[in-house]
C-alpha positions, 0 to 999 in steps of 0.5 A: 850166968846162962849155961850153953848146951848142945855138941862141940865141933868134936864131939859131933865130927868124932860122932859122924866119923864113928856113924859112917863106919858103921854105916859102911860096915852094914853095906858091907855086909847086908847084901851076904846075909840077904843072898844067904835068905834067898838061898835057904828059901830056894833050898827049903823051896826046891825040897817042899816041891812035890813034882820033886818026891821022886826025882832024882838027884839030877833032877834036884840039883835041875830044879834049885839051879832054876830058882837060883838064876831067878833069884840071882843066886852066885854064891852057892851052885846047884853042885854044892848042894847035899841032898839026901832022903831022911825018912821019905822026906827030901832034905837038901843041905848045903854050906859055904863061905864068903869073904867080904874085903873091908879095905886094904888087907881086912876081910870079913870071913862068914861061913853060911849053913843050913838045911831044908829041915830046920 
């Protein structure tokens, strides 16, 4: 008696079904995390510029709005920025939410933050 082995028709379409969610679940969702690592490096950019130790808020705000147009950054102006001296140190901060549609009435809410010193 020979015994057969491999996936049932089932099996592998319930396989792929599931693979394909996750698939577009990550779509979805990576290019929010990758804007969030391109603004933390502008951020943590803009506060590290030494032309920048005595600016002024105006200034600041000048200088990140710069690196943003580069990086393509749209979900985070250079008026949503705190910017704050910390014991002489520029410490920039900032902190925002976006909300992904997955389909029809369901969304992925995330709420981004961070700072130029951590």
């Amino acid at each position: 008696m020979k015994l057969q082995r491999g996936f049932s028709l089932n099996t592998l379409m319930i396989g792929g079904a599931v693979l394909f969610g996750i698939a577009l679940l990550a779509m979805k969702v990576a290019p929010e995390y990758m804007e969030y690592g391109a603004v933390l490096k502008a951020v943590k950019a803009t506060a590290t510029d030494t032309s920048l130790k005595d600016a002024s808020v105006a200034q600041v705000r000048k200088s990140y709005a710069k690196r943003a147009e580069i990086d393509n950054i749209k979900s985070l102006s250079e008026q949503d920025l705190d910017i704050t001296k910390e014991g002489g140190e520029l410490v920039i901060s900032f902190a925002y939410t976006r909300k992904v549609p997955l389909f029809h009435n369901v969304s992925l809410v995330f709420d981004f933050e961070g700072a130029s010193n951590k």
